[in-house]
C-alpha positions in Angstrom: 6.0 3.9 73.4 4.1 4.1 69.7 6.9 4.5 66.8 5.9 4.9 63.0 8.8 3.8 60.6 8.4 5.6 57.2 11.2 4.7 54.1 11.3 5.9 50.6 14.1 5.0 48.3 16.1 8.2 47.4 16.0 11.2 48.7 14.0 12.9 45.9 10.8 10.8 46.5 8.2 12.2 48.6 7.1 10.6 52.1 4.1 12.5 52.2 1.8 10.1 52.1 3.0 7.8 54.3 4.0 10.3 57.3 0.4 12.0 57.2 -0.3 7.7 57.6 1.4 8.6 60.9 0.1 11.6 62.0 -3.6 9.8 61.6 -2.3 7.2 63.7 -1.7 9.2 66.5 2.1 9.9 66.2 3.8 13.0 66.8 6.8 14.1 64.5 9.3 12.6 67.4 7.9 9.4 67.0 8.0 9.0 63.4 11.7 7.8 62.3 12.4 8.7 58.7 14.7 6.8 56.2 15.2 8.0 52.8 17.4 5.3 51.3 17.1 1.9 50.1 16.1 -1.4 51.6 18.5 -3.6 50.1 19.4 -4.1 53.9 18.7 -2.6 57.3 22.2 -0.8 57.2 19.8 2.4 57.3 21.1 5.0 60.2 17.7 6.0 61.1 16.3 2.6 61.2 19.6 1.6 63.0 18.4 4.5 65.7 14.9 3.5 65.7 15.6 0.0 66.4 18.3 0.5 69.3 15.4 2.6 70.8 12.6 -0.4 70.8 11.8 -1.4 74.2 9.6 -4.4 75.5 5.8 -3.4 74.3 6.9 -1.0 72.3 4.4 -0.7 69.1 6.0 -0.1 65.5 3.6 1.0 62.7 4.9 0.7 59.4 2.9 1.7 56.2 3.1 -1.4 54.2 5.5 -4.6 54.7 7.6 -3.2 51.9 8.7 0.1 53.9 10.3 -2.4 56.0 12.7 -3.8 53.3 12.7 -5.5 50.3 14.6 -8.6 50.9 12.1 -11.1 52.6 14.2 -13.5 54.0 15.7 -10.3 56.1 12.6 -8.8 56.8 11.5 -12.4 58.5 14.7 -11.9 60.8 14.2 -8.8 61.7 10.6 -9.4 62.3 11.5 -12.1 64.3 14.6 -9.8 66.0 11.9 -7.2 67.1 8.7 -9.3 68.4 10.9 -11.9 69.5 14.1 -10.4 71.0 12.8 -7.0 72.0 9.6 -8.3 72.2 8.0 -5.4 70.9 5.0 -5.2 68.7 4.6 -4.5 64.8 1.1 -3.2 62.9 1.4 -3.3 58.9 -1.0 -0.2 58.3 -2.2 -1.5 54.7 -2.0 -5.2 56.3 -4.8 -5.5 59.3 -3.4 -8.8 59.5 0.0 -7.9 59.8 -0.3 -6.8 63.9 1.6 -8.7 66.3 -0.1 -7.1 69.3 -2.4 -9.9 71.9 -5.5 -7.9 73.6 -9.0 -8.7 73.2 -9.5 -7.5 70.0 -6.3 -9.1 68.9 -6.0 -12.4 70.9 -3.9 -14.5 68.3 -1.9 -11.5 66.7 1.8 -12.9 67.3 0.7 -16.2 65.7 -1.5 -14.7 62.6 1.5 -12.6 61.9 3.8 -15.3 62.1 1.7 -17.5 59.7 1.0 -14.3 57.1 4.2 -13.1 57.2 5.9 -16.9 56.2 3.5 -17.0 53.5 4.3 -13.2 52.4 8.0 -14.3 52.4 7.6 -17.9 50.5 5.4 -16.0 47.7 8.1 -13.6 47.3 11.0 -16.3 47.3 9.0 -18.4 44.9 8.8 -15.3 42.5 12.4 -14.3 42.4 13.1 -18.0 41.7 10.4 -17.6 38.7 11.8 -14.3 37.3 15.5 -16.4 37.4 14.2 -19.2 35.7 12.3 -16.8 33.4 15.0 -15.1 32.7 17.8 -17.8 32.5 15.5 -19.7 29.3 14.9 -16.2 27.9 18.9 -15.7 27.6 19.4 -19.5 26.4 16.3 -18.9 23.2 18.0 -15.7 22.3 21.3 -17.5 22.1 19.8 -20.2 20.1 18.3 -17.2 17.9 21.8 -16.0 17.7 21.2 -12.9 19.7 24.4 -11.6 21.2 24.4 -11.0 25.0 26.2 -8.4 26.9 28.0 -5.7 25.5 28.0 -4.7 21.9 31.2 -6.7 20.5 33.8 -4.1 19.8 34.9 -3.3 16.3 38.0 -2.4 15.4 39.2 0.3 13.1 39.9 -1.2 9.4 43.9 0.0 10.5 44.3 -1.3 13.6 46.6 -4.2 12.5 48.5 -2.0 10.3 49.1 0.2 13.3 50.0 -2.0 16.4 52.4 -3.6 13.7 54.5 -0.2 13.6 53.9 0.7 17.1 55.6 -2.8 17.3 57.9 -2.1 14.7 58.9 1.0 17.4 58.1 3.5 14.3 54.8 4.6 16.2 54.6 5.4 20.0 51.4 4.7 21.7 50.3 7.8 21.9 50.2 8.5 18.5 48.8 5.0 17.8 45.8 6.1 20.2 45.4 8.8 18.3 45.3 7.7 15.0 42.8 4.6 15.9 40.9 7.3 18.6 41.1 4.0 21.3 41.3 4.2 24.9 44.8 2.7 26.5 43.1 -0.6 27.7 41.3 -1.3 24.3 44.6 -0.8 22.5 46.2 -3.4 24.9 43.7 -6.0 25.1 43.5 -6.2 21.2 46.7 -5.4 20.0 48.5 -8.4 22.2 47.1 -11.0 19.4 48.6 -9.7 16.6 
C-alpha cells in the first residue's frame, strides 16, 4: 500500500501544494493522511493513525524531510522505527535521494538514505549548536554594553514607599493601596516586603 503524509503547522496554512504533490503521485484522497499541527514531536493523531497502519513494504511519500518533523534527532528514530521495524519504505519527494525502496532502479536505496539522512541530521545538530553559541556571546557583548536582558525592570510609582508604609501602619487596606499606586496584587507584594 502507497501512503502520502502531508503536515502544515496550524490549521490556517494551506496544504495545497503539497496534497496536489500527492495526487501527481498517484494517491487517492484515502491514502493521503493529513496533519495540521506542529512537529515539535510525532504526538500528531493523524500521523499516530498513519503510522499504526504501515505494513511491511508499505511506501510512504512525504513532500520534503521537514513535513516529517522538525527535530532531527526524532525524525532519525522514526526513520529508523519505520524502514527498520515496519520495514516499510520512505521517498522524500523534493529529496530523490531520500528513497529507501531496493529494485533495479534503486539497488542501494536503504543504505543511500541511511548515509543522507545522518548527514541531513548532523548539519542540522551542528546549526542549532551554532545559533546557541551565536546567541549565548550575543547576550554576554550586550551585557558588557550594559544592555539589560529580559523584562523591562519595573518602576515603581514615586509613592510607593509612602504607601506600603501606611498600609503597614494599618491606615490603608490593600485595596485602596492598589488603587492609589494602579499595581496588580503580586507586584505590590513582591516590592513592598523590602521596605
Amino acid at each position: 500500500m502507497r501512503y502520502g503524509y502531508v503536515r502544515v503547522s496550524t490549521i490556517t496554512q494551506n496544504i495545497d501544494r503539497q496534497y496536489e504533490e500527492m495526487l501527481r503521485q498517484g494517491l487517492s484522497a484515502k491514502q493521503i493522511i493529513i496533519d495540521k499541527q506542529s512537529g515539535k514531536d510525532f504526538e500528531r493523531k493523524n500521523y499516530q493513525n498513519l503510522r499504526k497502519k504501515l505494513k511491511k513494504n508499505d511506501l510512504l511519500l512525504i513532500h520534503s524531510i521537514d513535513r516529517l518533523g522538525r527535530n532531527y534527532d526524532m525524525i532519525i528514530e522514526e526513520w529508523h522505527y519505520i524502514t527498520k521495524v515496519i520495514e516499510a519504505d520512505i521517498k522524500v519527494l523534493d529529496m530523490p535521494l531520500l528513497d529507501t525502496r531496493n529494485d533495479a532502479n534503486n539497488l542501494v536505496g536503504k543504505f543511500i538514505s541511511d548515509i543522507v539522512l545522518q548527514i541531513l541530521s548532523f548539519v542540522a545538530e551542528t546549526e542549532r549548536k551554532n545559533i546557541k553559541q551565536r546567541q549565548a556571546e550575543g547576550i554576554k557583548i550586550a551585557k558588557e554594553k550594559g544592555v539589560h536582558m529580559g523584562r523591562p525592570k519595573y518602576v515603581l510609582p514615586n509613592n510607593f514607599k509612602k504607601v506600603v508604609k501606611k498600609y503597614k501602619n494599618n491606615e490603608l487596606t490593600v485595596s485602596q493601596a492598589l488603587q492609589i499606586l494602579d499595581m496588580k496584587y503580586s507586584t505590590f507584594l513582591k516590592y513592598s516586603k523590602d521596605i
